[in-house]
Backbone as JSON, one array per atom type, in Angstrom:
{
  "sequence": "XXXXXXXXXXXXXXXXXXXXXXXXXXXXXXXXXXXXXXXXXXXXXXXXXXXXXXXXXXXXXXXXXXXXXXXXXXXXXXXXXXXXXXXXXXXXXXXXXXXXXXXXXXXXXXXXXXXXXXXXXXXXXXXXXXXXXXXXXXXXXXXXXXXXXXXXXX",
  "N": [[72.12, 22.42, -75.73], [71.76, 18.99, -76.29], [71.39, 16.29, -78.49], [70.3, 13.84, -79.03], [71.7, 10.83, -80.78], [69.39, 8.84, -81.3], [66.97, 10.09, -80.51], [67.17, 12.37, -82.75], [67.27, 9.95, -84.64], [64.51, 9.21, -83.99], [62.63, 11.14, -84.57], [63.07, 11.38, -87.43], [62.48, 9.36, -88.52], [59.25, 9.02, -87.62], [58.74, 11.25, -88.79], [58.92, 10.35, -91.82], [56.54, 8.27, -91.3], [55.01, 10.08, -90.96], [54.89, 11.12, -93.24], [53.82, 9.56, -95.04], [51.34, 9.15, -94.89], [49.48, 7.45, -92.94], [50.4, 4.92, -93.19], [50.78, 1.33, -92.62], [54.3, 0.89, -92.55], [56.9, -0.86, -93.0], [59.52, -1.65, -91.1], [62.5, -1.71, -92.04], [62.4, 0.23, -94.16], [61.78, 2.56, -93.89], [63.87, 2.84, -92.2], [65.58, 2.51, -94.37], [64.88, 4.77, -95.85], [65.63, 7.06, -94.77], [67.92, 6.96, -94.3], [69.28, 5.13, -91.73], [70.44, 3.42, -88.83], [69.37, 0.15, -89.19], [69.12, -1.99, -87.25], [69.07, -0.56, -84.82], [67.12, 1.82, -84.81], [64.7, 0.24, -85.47], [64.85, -0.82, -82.09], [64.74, 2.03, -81.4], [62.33, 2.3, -82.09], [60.59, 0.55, -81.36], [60.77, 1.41, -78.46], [59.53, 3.38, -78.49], [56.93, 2.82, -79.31], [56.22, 1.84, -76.88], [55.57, 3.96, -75.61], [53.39, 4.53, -76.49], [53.04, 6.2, -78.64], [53.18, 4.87, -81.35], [51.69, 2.6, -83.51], [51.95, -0.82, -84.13], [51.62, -3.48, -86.81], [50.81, -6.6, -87.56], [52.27, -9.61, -89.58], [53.12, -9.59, -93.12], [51.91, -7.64, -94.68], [52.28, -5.6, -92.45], [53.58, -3.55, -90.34], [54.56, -0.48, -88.74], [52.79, 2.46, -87.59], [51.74, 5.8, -87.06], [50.29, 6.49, -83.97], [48.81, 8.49, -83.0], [47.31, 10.99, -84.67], [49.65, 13.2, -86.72], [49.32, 16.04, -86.21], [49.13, 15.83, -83.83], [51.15, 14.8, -82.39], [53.99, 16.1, -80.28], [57.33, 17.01, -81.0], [58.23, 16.96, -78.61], [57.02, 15.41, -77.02], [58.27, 12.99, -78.73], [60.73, 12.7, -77.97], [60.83, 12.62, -74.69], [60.36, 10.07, -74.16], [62.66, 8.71, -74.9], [64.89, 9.86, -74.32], [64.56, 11.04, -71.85], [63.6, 14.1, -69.55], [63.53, 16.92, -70.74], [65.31, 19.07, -70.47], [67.85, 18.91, -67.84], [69.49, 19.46, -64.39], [72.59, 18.02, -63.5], [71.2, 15.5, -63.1], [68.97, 16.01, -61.83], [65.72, 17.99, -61.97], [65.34, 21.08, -63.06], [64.06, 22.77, -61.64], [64.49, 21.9, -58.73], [66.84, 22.63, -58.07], [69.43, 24.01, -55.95], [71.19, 26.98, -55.55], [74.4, 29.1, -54.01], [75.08, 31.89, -52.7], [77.24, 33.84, -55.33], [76.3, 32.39, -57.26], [73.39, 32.22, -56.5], [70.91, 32.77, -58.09], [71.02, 31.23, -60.17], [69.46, 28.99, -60.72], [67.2, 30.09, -61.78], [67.65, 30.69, -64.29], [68.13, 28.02, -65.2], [65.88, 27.18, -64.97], [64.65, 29.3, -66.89], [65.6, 28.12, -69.17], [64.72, 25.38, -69.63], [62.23, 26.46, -70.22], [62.45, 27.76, -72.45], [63.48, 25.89, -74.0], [61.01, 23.9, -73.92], [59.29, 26.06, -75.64], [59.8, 25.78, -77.94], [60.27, 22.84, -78.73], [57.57, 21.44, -77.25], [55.59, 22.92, -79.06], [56.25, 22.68, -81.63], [55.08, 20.33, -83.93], [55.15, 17.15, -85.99], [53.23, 17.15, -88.02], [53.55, 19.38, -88.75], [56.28, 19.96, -89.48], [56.45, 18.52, -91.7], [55.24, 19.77, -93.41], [56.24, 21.78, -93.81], [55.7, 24.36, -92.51], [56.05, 26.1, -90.11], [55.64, 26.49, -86.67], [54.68, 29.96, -85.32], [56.77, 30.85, -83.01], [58.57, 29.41, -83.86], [59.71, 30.09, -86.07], [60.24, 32.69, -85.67], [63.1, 32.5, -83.95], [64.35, 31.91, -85.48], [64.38, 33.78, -87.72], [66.01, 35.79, -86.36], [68.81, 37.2, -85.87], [72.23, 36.42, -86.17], [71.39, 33.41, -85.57], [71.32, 31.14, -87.82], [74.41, 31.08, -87.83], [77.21, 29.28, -86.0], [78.36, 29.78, -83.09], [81.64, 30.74, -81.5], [83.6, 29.06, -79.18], [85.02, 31.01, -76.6]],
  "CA": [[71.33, 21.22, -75.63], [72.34, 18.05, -76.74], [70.28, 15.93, -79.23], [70.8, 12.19, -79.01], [71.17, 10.13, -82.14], [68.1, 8.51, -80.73], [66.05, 11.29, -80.44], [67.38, 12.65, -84.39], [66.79, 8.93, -85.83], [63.0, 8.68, -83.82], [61.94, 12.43, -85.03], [63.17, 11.47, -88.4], [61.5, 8.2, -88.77], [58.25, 9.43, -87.67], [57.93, 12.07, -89.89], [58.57, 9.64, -92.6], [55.8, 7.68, -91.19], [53.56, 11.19, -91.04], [54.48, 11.67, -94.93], [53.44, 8.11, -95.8], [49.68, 9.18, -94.73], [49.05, 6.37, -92.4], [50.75, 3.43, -92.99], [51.82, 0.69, -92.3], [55.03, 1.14, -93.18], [58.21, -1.99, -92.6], [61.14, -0.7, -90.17], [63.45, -1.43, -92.7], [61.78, 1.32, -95.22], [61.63, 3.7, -92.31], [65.72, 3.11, -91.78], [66.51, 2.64, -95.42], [64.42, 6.55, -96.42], [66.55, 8.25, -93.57], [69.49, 6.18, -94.15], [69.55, 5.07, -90.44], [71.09, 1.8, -88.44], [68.11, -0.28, -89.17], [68.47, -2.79, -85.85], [69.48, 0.58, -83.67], [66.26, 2.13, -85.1], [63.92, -0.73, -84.49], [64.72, -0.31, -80.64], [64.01, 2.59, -80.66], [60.39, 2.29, -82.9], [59.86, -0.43, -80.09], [60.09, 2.04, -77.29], [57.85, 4.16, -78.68], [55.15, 2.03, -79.05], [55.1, 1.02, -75.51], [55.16, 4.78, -75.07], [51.88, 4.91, -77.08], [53.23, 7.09, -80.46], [53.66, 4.37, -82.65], [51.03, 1.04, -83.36], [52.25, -2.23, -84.95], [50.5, -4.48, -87.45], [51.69, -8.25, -87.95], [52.05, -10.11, -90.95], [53.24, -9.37, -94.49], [51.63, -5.71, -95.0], [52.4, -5.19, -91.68], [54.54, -2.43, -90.52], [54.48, 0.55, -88.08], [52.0, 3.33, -87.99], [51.38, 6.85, -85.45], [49.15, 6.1, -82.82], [47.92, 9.6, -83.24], [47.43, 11.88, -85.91], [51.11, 13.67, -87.24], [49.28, 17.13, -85.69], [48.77, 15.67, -82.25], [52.16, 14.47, -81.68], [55.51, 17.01, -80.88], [59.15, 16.43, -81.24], [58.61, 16.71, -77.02], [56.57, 13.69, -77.22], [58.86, 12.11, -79.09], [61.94, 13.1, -77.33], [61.12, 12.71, -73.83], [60.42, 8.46, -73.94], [63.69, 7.88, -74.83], [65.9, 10.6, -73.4], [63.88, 11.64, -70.22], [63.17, 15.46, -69.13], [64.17, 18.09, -71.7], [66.45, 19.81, -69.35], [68.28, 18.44, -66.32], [70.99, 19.91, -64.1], [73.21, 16.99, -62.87], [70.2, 14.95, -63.07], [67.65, 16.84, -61.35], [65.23, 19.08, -62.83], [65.95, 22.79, -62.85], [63.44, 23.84, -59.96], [64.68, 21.78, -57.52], [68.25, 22.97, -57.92], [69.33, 25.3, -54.95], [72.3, 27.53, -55.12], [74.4, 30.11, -52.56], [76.26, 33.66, -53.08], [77.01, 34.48, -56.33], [75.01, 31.78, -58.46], [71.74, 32.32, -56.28], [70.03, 32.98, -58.74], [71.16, 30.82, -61.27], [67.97, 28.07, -61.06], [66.12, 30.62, -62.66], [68.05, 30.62, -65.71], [68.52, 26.51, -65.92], [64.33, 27.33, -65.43], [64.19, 29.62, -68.1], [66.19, 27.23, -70.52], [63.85, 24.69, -69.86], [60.63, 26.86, -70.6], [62.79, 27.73, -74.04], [63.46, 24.09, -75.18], [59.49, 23.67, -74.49], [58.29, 26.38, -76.48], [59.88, 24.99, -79.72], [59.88, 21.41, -78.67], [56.41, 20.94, -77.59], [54.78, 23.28, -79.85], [56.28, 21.84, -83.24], [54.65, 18.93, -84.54], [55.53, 15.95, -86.87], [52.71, 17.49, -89.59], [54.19, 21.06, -89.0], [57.89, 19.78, -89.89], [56.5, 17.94, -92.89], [54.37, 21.11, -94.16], [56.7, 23.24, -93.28], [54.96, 25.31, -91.99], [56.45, 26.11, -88.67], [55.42, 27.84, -85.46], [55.72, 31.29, -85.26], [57.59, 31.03, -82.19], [59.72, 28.65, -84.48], [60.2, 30.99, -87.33], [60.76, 34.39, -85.07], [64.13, 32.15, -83.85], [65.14, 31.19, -86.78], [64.47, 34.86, -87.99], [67.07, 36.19, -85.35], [70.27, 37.62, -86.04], [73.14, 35.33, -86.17], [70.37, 32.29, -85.2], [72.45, 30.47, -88.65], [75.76, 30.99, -87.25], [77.78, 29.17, -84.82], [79.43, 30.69, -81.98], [83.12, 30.25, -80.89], [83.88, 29.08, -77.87], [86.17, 31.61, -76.05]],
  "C": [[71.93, 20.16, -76.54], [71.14, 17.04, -77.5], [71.01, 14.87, -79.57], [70.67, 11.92, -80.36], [69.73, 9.45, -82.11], [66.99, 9.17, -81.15], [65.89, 11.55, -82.23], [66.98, 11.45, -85.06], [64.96, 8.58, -85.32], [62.54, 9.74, -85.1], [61.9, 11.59, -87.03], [62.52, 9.94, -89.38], [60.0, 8.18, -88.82], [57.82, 10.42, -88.47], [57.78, 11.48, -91.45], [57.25, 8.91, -92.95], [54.3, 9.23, -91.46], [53.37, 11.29, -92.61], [53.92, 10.7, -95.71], [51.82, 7.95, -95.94], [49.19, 7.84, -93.96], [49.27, 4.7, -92.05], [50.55, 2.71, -93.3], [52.99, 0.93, -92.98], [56.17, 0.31, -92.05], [58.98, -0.8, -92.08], [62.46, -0.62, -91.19], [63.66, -0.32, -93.81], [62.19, 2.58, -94.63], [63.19, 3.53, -92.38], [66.35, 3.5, -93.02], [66.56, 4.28, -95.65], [64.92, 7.67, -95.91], [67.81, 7.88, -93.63], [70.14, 6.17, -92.88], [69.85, 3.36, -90.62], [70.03, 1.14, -88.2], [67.37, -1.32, -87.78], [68.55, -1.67, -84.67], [68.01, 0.98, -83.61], [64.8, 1.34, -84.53], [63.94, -0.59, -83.1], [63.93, 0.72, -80.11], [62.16, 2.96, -80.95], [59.72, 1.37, -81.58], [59.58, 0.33, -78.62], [59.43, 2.98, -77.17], [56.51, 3.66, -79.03], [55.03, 1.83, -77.99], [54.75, 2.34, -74.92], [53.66, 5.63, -75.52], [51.74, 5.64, -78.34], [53.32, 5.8, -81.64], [52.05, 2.78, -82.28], [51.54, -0.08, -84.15], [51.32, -2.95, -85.78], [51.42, -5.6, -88.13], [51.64, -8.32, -89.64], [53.38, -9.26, -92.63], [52.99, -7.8, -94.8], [51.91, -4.9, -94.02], [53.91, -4.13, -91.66], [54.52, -1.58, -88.93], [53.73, 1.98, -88.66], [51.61, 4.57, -86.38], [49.72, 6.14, -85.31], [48.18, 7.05, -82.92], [48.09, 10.34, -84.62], [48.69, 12.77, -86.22], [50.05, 15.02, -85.81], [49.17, 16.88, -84.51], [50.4, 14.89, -81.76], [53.37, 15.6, -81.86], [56.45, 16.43, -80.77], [59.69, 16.57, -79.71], [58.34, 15.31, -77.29], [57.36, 12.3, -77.34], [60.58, 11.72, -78.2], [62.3, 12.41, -75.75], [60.92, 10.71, -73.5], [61.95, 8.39, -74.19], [64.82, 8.87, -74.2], [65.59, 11.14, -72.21], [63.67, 13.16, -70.42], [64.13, 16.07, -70.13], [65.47, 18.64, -71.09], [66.51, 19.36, -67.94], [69.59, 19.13, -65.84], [71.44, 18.24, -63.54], [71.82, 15.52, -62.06], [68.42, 15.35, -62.21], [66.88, 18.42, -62.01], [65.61, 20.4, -62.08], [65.56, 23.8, -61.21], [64.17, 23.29, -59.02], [65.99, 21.87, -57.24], [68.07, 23.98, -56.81], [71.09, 25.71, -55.23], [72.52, 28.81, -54.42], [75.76, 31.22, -53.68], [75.78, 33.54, -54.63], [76.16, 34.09, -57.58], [73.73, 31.47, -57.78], [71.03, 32.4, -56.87], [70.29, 32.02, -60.82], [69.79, 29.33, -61.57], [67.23, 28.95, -62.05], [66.72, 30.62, -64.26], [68.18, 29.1, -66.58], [66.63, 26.49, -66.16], [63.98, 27.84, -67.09], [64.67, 28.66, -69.39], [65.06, 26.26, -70.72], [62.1, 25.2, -70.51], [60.74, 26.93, -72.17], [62.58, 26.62, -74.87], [61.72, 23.71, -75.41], [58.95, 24.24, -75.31], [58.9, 26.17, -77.79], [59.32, 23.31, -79.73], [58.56, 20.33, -78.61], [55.25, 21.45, -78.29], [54.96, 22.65, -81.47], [56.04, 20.52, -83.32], [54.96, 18.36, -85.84], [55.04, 16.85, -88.24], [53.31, 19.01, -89.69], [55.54, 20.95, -89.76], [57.58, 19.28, -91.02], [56.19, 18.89, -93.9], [55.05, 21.68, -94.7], [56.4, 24.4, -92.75], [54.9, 25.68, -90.09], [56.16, 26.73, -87.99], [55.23, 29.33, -85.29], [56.22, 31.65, -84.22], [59.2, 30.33, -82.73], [60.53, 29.88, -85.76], [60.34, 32.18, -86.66], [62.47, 34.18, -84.42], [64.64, 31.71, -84.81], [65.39, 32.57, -88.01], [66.06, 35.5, -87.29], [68.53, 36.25, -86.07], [71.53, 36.94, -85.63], [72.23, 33.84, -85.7], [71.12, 31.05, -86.45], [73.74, 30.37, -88.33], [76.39, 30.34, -85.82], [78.54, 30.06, -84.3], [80.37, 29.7, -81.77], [83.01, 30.21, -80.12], [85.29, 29.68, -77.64], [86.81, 30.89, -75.32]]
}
C-alpha cells in the first residue's frame, strides 16, 4: 500500500489538532509542529473541511478545529477524502475485478487486502494514536514476527 504525502501530512496534522484539546489552532502551527509544507498543508486542511472533519473559525483566534470528537474520527476517514477508496485494482474496486484460468481467483485476494487495510485503518482513531493505546487488532500486527522488518524484493 502506498501512503500519499497527503494522507501522512492530514493524519499528522489532525492528531496535532486532537492533542491541542479542541482548538482553534492557525494552519501555520499545525505545519510548523509536524514540520510540514505549510501552503501544501492548507489544501489539504481545506479539503477536509468540505469533507466535514475539520471546522474553521475567522478572525485573529481563529484557526482550525475537528468537526468531531478525536474518538469518532479514523485514519479511514481521513484518508479516503483525499486519496479515494483504500484499495483499487487499476482503478476499480476489488469486487468488480473479473479474472480467467490461472488468476481466477485472484479478486478474492485484492478483496481480502482491502478488508485488511480496513481493519487497521478504520478501526484506529486520531485519540487512539495520541493515547497510544492502539487496537488490538493493531497491536496483534505489530506483535507478529518479522512485522519490524522489511522484506527484499526477489
Amino acid at each position: 500500500m502506498y501512503i500519499s504525502a497527503k494522507a501522512d501530512y492530514a493524519v499528522r496534522a489532525l492528531l496535532t489538532l486532537a492533542a491541542a484539546g479542541g482548538g482553534p489552532v492557525k494552519g501555520e502551527v499545525l505545519a510548523s509542529e509536524q514540520d510540514l509544507p505549510h501552503k501544501f498543508l492548507e489544501n489539504t486542511l481545506t479539503t477536509l473541511r468540505h469533507a466535514g472533519l475539520l471546522e474553521t473559525q475567522r478572525g485573529t483566534e481563529g484557526g482550525y478545529r475537528l468537526a468531531r470528537p478525536a474518538n469518532q474520527i479514523t485514519v479511514a476517514d481521513i484518508m479516503r477524502p483525499l486519496d479515494g477508496p483504500l484499495a483499487e485494482v487499476r482503478g476499480e474496486r476489488p469486487e468488480a475485478t473479473a479474472y480467467e484460468g490461472a488468476a481466477a481467483h485472484l479478486r478474492d485476494v485484492w478483496v481480502a487486502v482491502r478488508a485488511a487495510l480496513r481493519d487497521v485503518l478504520e478501526t484506529v482513531t486520531l485519540a487512539d494514536i495520541v493515547s497510544g493505546d492502539l487496537p488490538p487488532v493493531v497491536r496483534e500486527l505489530l506483535e507478529r514476527p518479522g512485522a519490524w522488518e522489511r522484506r527484499r524484493i526477489r
